[in-house]
mmCIF file of the C-alpha atoms, coordinates in Angstrom:
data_MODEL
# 
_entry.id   MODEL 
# 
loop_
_atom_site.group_PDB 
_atom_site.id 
_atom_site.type_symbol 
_atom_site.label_atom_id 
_atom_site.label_alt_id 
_atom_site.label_comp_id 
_atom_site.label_asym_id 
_atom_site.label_entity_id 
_atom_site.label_seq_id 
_atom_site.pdbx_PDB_ins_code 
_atom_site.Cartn_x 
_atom_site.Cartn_y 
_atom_site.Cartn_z 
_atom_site.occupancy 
_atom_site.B_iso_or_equiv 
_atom_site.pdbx_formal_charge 
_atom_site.auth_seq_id 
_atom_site.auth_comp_id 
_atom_site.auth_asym_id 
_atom_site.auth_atom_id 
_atom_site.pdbx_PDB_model_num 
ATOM 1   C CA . UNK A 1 1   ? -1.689  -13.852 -4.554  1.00 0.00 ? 1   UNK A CA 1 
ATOM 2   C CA . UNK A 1 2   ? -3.489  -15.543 -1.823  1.00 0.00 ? 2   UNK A CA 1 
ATOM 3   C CA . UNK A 1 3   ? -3.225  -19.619 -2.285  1.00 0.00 ? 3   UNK A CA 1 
ATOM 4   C CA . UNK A 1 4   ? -4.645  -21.319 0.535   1.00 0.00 ? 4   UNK A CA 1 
ATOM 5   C CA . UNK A 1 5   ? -1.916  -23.583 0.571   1.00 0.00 ? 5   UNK A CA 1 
ATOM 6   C CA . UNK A 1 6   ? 1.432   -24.496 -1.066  1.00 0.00 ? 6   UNK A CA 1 
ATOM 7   C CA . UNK A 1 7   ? -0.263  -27.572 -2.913  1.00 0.00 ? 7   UNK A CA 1 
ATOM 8   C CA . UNK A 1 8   ? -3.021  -25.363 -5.134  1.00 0.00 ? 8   UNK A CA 1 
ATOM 9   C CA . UNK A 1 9   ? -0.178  -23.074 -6.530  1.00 0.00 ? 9   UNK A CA 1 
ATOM 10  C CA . UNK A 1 10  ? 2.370   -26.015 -6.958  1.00 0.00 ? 10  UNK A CA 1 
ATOM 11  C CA . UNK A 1 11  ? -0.885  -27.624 -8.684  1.00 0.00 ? 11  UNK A CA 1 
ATOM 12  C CA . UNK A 1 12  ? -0.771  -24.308 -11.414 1.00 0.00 ? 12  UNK A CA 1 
ATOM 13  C CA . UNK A 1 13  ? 2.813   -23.422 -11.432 1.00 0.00 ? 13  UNK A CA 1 
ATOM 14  C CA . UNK A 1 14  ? 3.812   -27.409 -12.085 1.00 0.00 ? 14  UNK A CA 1 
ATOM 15  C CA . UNK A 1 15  ? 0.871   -27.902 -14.582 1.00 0.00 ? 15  UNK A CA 1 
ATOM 16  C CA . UNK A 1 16  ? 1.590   -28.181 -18.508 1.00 0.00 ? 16  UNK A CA 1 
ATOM 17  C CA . UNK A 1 17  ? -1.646  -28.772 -20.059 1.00 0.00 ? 17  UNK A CA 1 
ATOM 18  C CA . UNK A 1 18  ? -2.559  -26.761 -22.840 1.00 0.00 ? 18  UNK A CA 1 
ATOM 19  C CA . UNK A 1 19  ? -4.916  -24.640 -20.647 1.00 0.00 ? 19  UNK A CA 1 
ATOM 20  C CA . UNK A 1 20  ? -2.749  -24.029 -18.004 1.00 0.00 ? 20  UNK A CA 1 
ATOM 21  C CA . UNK A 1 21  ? 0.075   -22.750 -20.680 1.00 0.00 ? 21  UNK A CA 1 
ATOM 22  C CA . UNK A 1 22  ? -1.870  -19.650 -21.408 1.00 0.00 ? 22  UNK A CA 1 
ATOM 23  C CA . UNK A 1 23  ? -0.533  -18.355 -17.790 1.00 0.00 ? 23  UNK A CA 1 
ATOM 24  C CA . UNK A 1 24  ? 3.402   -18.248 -19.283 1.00 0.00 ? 24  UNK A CA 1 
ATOM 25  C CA . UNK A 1 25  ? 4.485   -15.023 -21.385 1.00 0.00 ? 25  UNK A CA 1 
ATOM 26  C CA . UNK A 1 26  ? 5.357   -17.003 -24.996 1.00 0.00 ? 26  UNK A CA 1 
ATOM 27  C CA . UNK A 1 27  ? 8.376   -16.252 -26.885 1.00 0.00 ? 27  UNK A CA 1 
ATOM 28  C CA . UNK A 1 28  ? 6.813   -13.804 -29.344 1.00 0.00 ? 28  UNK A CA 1 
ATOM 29  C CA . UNK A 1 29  ? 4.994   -11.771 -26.604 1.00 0.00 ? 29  UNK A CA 1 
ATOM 30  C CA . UNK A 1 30  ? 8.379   -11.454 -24.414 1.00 0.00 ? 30  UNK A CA 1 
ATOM 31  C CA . UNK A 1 31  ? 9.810   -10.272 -27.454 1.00 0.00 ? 31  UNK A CA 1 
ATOM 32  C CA . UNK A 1 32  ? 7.510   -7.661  -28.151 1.00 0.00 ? 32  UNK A CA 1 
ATOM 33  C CA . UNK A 1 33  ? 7.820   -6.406  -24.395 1.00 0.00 ? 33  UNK A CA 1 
ATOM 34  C CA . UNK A 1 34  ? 11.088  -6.411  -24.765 1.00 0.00 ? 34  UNK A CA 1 
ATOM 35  C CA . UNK A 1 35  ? 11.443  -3.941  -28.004 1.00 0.00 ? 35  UNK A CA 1 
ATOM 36  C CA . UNK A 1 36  ? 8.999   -1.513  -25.769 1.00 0.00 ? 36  UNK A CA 1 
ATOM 37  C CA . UNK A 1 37  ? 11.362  -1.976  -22.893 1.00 0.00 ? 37  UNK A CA 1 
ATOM 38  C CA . UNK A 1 38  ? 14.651  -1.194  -25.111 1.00 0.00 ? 38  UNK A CA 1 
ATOM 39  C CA . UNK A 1 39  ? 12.689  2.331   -26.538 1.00 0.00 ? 39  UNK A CA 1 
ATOM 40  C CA . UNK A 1 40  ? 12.133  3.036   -23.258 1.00 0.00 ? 40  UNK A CA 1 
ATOM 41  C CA . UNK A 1 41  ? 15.353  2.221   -21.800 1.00 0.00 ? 41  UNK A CA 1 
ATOM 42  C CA . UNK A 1 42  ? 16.844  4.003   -25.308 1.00 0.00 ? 42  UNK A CA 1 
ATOM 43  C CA . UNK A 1 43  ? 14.695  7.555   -24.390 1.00 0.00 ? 43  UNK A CA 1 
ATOM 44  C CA . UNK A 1 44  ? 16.128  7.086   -20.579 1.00 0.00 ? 44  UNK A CA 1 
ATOM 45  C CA . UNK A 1 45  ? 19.590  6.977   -21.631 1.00 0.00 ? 45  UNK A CA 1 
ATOM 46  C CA . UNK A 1 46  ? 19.550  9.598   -24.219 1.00 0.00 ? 46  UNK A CA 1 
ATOM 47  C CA . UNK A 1 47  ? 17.786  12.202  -21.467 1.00 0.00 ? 47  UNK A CA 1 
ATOM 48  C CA . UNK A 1 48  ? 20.202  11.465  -18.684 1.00 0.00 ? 48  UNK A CA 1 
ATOM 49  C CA . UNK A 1 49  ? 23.276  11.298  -20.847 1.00 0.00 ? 49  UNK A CA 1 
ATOM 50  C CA . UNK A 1 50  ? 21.649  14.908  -22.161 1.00 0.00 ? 50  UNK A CA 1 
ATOM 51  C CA . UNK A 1 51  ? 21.228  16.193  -18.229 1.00 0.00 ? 51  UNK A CA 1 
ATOM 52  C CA . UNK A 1 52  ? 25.867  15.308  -18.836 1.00 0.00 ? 52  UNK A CA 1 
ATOM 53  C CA . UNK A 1 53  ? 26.165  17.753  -21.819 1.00 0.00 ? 53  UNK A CA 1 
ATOM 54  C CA . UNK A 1 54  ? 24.828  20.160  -20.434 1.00 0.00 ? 54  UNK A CA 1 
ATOM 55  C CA . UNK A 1 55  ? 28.123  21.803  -19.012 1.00 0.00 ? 55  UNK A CA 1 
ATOM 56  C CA . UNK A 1 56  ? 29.648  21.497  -22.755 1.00 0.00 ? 56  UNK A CA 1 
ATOM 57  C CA . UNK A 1 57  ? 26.651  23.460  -24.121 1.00 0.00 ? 57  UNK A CA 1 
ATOM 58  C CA . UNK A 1 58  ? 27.261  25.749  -21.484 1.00 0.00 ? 58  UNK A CA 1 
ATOM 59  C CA . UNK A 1 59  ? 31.107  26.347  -22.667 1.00 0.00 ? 59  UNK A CA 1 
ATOM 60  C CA . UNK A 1 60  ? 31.908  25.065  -19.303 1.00 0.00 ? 60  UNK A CA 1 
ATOM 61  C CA . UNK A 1 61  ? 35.818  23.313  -20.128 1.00 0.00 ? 61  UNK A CA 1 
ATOM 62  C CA . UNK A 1 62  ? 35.600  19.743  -19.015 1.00 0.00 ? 62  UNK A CA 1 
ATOM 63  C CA . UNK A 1 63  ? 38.836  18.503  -17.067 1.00 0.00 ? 63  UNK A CA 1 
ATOM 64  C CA . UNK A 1 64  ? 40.732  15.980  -15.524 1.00 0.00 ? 64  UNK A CA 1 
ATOM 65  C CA . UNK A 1 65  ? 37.938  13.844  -13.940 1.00 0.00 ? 65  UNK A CA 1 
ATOM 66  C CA . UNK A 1 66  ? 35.232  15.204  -16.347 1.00 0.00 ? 66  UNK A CA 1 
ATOM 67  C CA . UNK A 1 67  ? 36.920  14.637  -18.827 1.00 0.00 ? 67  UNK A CA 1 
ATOM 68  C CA . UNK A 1 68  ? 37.306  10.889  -18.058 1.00 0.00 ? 68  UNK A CA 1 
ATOM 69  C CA . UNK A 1 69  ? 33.806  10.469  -17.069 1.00 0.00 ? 69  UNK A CA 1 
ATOM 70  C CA . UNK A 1 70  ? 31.941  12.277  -19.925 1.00 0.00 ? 70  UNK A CA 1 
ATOM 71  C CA . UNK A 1 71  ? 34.314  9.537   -21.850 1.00 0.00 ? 71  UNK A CA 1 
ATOM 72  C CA . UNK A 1 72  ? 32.713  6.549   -20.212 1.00 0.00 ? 72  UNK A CA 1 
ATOM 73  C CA . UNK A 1 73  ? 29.474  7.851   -19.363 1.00 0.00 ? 73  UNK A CA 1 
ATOM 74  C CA . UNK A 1 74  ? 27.865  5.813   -22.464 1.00 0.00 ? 74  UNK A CA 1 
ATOM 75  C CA . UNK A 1 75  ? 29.166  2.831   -21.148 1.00 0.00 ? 75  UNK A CA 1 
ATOM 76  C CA . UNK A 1 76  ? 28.092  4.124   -17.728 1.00 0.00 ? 76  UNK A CA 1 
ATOM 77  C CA . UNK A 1 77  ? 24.833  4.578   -18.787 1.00 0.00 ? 77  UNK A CA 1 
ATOM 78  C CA . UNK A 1 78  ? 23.918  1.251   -20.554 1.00 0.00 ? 78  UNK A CA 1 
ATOM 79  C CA . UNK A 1 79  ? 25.133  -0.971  -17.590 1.00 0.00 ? 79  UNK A CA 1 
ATOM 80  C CA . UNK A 1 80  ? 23.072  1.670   -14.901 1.00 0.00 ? 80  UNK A CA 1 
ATOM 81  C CA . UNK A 1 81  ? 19.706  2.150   -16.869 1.00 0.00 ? 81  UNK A CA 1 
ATOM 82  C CA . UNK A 1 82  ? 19.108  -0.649  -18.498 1.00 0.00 ? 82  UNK A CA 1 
ATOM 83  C CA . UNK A 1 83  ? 19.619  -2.659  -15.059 1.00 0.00 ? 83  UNK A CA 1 
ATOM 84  C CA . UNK A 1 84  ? 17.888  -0.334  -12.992 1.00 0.00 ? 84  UNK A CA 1 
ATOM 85  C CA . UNK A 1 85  ? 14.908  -0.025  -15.033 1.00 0.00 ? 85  UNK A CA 1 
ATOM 86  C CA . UNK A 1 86  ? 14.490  -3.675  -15.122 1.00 0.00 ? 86  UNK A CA 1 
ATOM 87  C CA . UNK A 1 87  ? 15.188  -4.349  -11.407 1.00 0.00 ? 87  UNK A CA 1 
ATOM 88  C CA . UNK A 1 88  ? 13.271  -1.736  -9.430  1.00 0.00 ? 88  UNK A CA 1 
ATOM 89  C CA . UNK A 1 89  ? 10.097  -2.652  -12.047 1.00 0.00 ? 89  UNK A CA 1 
ATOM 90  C CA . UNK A 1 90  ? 10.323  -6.192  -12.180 1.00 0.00 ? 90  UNK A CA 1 
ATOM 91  C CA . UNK A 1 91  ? 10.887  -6.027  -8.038  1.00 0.00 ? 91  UNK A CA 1 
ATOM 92  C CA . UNK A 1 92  ? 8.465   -3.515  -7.168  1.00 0.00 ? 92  UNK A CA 1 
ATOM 93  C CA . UNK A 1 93  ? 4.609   -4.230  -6.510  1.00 0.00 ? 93  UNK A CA 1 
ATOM 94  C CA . UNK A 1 94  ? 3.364   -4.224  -10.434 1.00 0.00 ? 94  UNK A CA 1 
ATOM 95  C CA . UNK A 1 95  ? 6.050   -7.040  -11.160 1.00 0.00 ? 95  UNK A CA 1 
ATOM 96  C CA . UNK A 1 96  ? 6.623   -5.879  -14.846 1.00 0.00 ? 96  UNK A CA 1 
ATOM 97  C CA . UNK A 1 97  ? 8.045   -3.335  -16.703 1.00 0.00 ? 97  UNK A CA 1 
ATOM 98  C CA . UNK A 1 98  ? 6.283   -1.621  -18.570 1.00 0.00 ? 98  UNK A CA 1 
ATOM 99  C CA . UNK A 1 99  ? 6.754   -3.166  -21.413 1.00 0.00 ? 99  UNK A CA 1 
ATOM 100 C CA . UNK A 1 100 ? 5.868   -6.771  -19.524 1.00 0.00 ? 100 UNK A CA 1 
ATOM 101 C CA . UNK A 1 101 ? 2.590   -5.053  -18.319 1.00 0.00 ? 101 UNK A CA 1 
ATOM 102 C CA . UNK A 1 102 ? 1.425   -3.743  -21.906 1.00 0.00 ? 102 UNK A CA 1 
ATOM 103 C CA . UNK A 1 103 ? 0.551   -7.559  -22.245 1.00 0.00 ? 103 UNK A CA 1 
ATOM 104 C CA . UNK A 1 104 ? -0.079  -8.477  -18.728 1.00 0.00 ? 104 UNK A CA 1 
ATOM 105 C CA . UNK A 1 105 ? 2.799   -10.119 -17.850 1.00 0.00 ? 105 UNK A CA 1 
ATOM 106 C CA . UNK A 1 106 ? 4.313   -10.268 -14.478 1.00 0.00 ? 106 UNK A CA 1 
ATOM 107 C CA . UNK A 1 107 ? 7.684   -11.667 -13.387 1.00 0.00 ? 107 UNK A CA 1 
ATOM 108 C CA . UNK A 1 108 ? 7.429   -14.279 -10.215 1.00 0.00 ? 108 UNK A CA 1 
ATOM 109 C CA . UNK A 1 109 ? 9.588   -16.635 -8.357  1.00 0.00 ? 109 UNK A CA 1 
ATOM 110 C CA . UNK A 1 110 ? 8.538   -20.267 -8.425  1.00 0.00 ? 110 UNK A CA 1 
ATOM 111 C CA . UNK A 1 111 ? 6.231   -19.912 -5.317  1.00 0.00 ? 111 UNK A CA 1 
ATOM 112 C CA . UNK A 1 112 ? 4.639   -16.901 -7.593  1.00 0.00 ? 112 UNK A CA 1 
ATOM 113 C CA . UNK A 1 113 ? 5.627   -14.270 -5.283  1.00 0.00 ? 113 UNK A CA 1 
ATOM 114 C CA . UNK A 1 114 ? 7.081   -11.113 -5.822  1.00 0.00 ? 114 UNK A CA 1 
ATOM 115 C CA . UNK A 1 115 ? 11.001  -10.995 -6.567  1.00 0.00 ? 115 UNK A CA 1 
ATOM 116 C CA . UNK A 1 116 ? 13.077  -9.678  -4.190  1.00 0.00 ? 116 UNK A CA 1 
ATOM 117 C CA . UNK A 1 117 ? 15.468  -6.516  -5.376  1.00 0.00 ? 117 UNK A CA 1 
ATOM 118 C CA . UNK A 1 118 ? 18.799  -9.043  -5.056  1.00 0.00 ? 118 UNK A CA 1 
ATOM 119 C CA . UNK A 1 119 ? 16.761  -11.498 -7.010  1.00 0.00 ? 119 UNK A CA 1 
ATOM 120 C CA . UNK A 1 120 ? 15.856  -9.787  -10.224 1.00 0.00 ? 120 UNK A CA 1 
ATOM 121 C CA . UNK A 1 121 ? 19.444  -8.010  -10.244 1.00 0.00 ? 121 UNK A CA 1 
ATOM 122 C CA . UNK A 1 122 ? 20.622  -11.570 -10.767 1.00 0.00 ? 122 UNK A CA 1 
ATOM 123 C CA . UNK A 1 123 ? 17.816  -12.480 -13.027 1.00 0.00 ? 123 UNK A CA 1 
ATOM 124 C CA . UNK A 1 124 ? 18.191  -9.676  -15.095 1.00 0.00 ? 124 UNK A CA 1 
ATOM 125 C CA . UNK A 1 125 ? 22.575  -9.956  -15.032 1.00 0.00 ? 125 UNK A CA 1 
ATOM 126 C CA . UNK A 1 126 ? 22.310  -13.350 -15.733 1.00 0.00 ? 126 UNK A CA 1 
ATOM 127 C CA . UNK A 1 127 ? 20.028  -12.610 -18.897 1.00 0.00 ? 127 UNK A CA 1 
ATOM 128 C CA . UNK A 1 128 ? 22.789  -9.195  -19.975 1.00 0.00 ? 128 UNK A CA 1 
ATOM 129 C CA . UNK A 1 129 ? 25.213  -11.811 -19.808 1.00 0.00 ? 129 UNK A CA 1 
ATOM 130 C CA . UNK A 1 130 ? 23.580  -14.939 -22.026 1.00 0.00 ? 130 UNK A CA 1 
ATOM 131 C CA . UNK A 1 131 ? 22.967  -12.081 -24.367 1.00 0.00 ? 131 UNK A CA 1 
ATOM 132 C CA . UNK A 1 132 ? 26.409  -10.740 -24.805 1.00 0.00 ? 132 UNK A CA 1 
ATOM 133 C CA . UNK A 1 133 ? 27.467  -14.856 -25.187 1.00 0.00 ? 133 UNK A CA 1 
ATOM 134 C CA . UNK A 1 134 ? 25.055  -15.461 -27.453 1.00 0.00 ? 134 UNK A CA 1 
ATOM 135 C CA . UNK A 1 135 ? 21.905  -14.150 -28.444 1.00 0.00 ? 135 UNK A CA 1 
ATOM 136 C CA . UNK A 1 136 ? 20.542  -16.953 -29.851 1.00 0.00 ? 136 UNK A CA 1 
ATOM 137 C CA . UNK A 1 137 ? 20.399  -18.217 -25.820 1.00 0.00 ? 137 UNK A CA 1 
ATOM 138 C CA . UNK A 1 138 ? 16.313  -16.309 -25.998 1.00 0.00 ? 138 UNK A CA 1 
ATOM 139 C CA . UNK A 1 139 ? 14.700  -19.256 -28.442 1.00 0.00 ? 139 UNK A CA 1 
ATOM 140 C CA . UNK A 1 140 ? 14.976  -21.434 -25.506 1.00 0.00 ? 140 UNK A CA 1 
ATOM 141 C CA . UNK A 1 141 ? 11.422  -20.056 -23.922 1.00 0.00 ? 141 UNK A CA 1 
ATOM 142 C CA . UNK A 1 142 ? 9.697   -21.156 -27.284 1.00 0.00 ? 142 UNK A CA 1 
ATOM 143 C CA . UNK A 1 143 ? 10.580  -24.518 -26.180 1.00 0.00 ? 143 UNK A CA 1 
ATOM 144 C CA . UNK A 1 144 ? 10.545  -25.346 -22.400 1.00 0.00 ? 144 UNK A CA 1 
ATOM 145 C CA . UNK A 1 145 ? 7.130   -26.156 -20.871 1.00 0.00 ? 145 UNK A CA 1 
ATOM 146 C CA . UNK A 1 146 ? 6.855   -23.241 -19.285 1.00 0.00 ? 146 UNK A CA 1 
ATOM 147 C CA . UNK A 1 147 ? 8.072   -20.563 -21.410 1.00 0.00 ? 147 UNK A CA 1 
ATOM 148 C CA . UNK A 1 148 ? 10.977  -20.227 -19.127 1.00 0.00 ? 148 UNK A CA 1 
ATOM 149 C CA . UNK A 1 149 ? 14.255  -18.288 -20.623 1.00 0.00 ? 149 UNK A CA 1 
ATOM 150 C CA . UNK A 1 150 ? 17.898  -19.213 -19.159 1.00 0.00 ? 150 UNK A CA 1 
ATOM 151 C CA . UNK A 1 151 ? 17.835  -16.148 -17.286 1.00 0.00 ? 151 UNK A CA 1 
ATOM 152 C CA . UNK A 1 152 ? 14.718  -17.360 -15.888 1.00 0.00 ? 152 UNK A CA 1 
ATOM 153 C CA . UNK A 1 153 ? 15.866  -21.440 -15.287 1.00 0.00 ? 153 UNK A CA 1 
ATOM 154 C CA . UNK A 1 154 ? 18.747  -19.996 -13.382 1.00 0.00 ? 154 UNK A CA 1 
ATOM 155 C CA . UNK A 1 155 ? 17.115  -17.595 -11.420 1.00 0.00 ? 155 UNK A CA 1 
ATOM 156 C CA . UNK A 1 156 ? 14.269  -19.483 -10.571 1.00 0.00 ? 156 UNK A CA 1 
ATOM 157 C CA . UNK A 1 157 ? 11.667  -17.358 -11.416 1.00 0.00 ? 157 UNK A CA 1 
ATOM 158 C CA . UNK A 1 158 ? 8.646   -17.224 -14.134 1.00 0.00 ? 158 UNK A CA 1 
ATOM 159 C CA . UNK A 1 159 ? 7.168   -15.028 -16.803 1.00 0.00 ? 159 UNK A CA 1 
ATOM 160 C CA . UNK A 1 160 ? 3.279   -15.395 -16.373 1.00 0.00 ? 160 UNK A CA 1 
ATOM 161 C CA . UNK A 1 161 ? -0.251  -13.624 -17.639 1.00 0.00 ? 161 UNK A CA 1 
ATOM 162 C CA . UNK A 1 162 ? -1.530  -11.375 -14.367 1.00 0.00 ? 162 UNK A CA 1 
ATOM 163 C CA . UNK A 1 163 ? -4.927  -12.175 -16.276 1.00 0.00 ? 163 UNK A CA 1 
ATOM 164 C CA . UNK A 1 164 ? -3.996  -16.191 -16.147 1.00 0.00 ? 164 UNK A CA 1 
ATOM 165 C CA . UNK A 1 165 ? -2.952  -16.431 -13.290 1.00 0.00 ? 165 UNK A CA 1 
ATOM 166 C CA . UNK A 1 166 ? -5.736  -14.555 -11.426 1.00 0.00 ? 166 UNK A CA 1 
ATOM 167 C CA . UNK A 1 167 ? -8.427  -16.952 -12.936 1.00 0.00 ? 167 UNK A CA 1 
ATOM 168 C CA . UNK A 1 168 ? -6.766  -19.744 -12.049 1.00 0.00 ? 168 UNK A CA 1 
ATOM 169 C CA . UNK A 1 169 ? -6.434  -18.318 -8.602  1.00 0.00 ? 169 UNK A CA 1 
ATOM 170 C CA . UNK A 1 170 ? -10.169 -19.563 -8.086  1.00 0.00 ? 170 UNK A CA 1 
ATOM 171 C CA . UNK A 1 171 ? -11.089 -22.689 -6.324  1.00 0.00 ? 171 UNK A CA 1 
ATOM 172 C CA . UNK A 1 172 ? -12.674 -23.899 -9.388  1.00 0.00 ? 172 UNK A CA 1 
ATOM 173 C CA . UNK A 1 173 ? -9.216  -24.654 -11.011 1.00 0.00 ? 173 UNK A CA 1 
ATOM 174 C CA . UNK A 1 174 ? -7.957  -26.421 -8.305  1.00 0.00 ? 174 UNK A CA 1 
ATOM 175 C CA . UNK A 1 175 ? -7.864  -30.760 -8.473  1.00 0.00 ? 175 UNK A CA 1 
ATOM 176 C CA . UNK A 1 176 ? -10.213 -32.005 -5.968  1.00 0.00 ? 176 UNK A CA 1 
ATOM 177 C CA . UNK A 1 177 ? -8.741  -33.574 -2.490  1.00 0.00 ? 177 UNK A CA 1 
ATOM 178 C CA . UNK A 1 178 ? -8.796  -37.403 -4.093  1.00 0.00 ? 178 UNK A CA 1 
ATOM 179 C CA . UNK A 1 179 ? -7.141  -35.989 -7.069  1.00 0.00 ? 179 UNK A CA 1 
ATOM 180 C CA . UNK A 1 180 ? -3.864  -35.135 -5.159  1.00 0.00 ? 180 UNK A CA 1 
ATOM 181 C CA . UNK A 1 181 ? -1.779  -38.623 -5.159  1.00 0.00 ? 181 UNK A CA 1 
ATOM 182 C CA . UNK A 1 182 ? 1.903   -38.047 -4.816  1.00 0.00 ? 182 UNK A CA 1 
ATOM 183 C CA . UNK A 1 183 ? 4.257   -40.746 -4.701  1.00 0.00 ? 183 UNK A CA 1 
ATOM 184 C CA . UNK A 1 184 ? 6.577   -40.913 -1.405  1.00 0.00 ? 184 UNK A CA 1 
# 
């Protein structure tokens, strides 16, 4: 995203008209990338915890350590994948998993930039954790302005329509000069 200054994307990222509100992933659509994401993340789990079994299949005997880790490994496994997944996706150049990008939503920070690695590991643990609270913690992005989840109010970051966005990118969106009154 190119903005030719900080002003035209405030302009779009601050806006709340109804026009504007298209460019924020809704409640329903997050959901729906979300059950994608969990099959996903479900097939990832069950193929790498497979890759582990394969020494039982084998009649290799499991021991000591083994033993301890094939015990934990499902635990293992749904703290790695899930996070991983969601991190190197949502931080890499597409933005999105894939889930997110069936619908053409990308994850930003507030200047709509690309998050960093650091950044959406503590989006994306601050959203495992609201769940595990309480998972009615969600509903809030049917209800804030700008679609924003917990996860995403604490982390600073938005849920926006790669389509949206991009047409609002052009100067025709933008308030004219006289239009931009701020109050110091």
């Amino acid at each position: 995203m190119d903005f030719k200054n900080d002003k035209e994307l405030y302009i779009i990222m601050t806006a709340t008209n109804d026009n504007v509100r298209r460019m924020y992933g809704g409640f329903w659509i997050r959901t729906a990338a979300f059950l994608i994401d969990l099959v996903i993340v479900f097939v990832l789990v069950l193929l790498i915890g497979g890759v582990f079994s394969i020494p039982s299949i084998l009649g290799i005997e499991e021991t000591g350590f083994i033993k301890v880790l094939v015990m934990w490994l499902p635990l293992i496994l749904w703290l790695i994948v899930p996070w991983l997944y969601s991190v190197l996706w949502e931080s890499s150049k597409v933005k999105a998993t894939p889930g997110k990008l069936l619908f053409s939503l990308i994850v930003v920070d507030k200047e709509g930039k690309r998050l960093g690695f650091w950044h959406a590991s503590g989006r994306y643990w601050i959203k495992a954790i609201s769940f595990i609270i309480t998972r009615m913690i969600y509903i809030v992005v049917a209800f804030t302005a700008k679609k924003q989840g917990v996860h995403d109010l604490c982390a600073s970051t938005l849920v926006v329509n790669k389509k949206e966005l991009q047409r609002f990118e052009q100067p025709s969106f933008f308030l004219p000069v006289s239009a931009d009154i701020t109050n110091s």
